[in-house]
C-alpha positions as CSV (number, residue, x, y, z in Angstrom):
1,X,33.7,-21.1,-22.1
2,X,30.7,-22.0,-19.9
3,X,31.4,-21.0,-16.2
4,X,30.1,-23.3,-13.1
5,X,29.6,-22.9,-10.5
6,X,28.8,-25.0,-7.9
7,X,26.1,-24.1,-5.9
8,X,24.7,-26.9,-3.4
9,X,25.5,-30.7,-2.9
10,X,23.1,-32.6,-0.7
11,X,23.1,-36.6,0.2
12,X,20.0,-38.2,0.3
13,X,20.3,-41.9,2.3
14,X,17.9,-44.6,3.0
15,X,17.5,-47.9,3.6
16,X,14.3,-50.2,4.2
17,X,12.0,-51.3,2.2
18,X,10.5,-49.8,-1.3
19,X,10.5,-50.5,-5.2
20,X,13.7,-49.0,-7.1
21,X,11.8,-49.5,-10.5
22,X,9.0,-47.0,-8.7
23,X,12.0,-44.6,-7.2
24,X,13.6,-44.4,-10.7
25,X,10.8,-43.2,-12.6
26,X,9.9,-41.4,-9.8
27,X,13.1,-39.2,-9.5
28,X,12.8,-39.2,-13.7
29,X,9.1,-38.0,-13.9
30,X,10.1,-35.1,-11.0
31,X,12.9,-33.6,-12.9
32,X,10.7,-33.9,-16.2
33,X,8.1,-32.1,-14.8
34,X,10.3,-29.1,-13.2
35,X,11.0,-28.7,-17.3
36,X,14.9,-30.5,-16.8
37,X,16.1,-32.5,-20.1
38,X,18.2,-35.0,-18.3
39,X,21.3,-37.3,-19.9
40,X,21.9,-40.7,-18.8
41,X,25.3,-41.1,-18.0
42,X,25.7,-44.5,-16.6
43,X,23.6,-47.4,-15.8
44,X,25.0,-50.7,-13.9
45,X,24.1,-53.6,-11.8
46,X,26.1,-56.2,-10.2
47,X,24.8,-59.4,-9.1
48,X,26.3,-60.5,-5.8
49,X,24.5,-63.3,-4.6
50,X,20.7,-63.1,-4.1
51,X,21.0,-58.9,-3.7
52,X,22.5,-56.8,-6.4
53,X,24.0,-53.0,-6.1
54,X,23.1,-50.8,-8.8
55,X,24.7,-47.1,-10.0
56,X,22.9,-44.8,-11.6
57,X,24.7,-41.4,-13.0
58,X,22.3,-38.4,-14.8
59,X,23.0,-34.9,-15.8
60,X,19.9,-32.6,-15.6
61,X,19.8,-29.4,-17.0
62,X,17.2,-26.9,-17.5
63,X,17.6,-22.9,-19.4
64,X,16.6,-20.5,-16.9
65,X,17.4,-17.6,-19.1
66,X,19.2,-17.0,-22.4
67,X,22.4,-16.2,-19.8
68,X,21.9,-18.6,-17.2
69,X,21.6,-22.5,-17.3
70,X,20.7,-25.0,-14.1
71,X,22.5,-28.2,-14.2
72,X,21.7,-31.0,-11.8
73,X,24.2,-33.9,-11.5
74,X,23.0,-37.0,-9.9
75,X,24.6,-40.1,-8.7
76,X,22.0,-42.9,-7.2
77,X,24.3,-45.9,-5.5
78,X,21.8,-48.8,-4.6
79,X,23.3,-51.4,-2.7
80,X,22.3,-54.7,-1.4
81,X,18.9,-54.4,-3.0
82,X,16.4,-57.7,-3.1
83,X,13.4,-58.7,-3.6
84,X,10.5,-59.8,-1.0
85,X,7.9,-60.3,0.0
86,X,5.6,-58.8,2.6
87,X,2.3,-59.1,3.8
88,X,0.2,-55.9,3.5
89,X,-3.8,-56.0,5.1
90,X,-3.8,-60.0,4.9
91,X,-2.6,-60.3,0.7
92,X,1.2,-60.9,0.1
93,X,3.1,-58.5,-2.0
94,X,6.1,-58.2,-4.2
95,X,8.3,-55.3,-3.4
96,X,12.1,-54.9,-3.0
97,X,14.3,-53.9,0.6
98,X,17.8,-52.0,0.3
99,X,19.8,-52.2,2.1
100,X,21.2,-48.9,1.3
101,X,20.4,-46.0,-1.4
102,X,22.5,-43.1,-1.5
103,X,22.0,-39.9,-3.4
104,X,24.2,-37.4,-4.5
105,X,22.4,-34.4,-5.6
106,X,25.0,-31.3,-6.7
107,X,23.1,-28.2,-7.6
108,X,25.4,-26.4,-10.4
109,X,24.4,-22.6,-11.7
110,X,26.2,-22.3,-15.4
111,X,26.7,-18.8,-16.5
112,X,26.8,-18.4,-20.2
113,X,25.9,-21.9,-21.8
114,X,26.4,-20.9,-25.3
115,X,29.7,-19.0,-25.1
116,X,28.5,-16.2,-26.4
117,X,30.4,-13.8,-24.6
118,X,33.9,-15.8,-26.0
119,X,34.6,-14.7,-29.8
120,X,36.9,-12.0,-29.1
121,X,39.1,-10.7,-25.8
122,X,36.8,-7.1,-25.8
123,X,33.6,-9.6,-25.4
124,X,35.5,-11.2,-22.6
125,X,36.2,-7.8,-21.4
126,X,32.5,-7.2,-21.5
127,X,31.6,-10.0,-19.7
128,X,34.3,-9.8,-16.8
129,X,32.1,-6.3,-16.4
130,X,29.1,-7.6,-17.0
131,X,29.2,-10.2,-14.3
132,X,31.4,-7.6,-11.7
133,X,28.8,-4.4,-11.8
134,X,25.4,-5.4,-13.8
135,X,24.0,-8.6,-13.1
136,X,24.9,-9.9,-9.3
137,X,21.6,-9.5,-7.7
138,X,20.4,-11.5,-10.7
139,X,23.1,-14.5,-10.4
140,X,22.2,-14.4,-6.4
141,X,18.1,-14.9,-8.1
142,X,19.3,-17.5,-10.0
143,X,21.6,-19.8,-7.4
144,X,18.5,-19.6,-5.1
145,X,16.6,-21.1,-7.8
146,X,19.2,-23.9,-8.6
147,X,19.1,-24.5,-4.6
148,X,15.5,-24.7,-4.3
149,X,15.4,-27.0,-7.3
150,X,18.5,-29.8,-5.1
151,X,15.9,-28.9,-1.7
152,X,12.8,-29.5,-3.0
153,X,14.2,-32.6,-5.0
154,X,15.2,-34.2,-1.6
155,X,12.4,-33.3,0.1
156,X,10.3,-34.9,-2.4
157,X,12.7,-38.6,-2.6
158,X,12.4,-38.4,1.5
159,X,8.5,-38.2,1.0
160,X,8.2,-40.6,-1.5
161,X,9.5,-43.4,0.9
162,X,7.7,-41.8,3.9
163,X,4.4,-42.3,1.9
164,X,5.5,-45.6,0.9
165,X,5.9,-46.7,5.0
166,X,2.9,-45.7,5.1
167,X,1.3,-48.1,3.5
């Protein structure tokens, strides 16, 4: 059985002005890159009024060895989100204010993916041993890189709407 462990959970919140569609693919193209295959697991929108709040769920996850597996679960909570417009060096533009987006980020370091190490009690002998005496410097390596990947990912989302106020 795959083990997780949970290794960092960080909240990213904003509210202002920006373009969802632009944040969305944004968020998708950044785990993409970083080599993640990510899993939709929910998508909805309610109307209420002239605003609507939308939830966004996705599981990222991304082999860092034959052992080890990093596994990013996000859930994006977008509410009172509308569209305006706004007046940027004299021309008029289309864009979108929230009034909140909140993002859960949980950084999760999965130890044996495949259950290998699970066909018979002396294999799960061996890998009570294995994890106890032979490889904890390396799971330390590895929860530093499932941290930096959570850090880094919320650094970047609080960028992306600094650059955007900017503008």
């Amino acid at each position: 059985m795959v083990e997780k462990e949970t290794i960092l959970k960080e909240i990213f919140k904003h509210k202002g002005i920006g373009d969802f569609k632009d944040f969305y693919n944004f968020m998708y193209s950044w785990l993409k890159d970083e080599g993640f295959v990510i899993t939709e697991k929910l998508y909805s929108e309610k109307l209420a009024g002239d605003s609507k709040d939308i939830e966004v769920k996705w599981e990222a996850k991304r082999e860092l060895t034959d052992y080890f597996r990093a596994h990013i679960e996000m859930v994006s909570k977008v509410r009172g989100l509308k569209d305006i417009e706004i007046e940027v060096d004299g021309k008029r533009k289309k864009t979108q204010e929230f009034r909140e987006i909140e993002i859960t980020i949980k950084g999760v370091l999965e130890k044996d993916y495949n259950s290998r190490w699970e066909k018979s009690a002396i294999q799960k002998f061996l890998k009570e041993v294995y994890h106890k005496y032979v490889i904890p410097s390396r799971t330390d390596e590895m929860m530093a890189v499932v941290m930096e990947f959570v850090q880094n990912l919320k650094e970047d989302m609080k960028a992306f709407f600094d650059l955007l106020g900017k503008r």
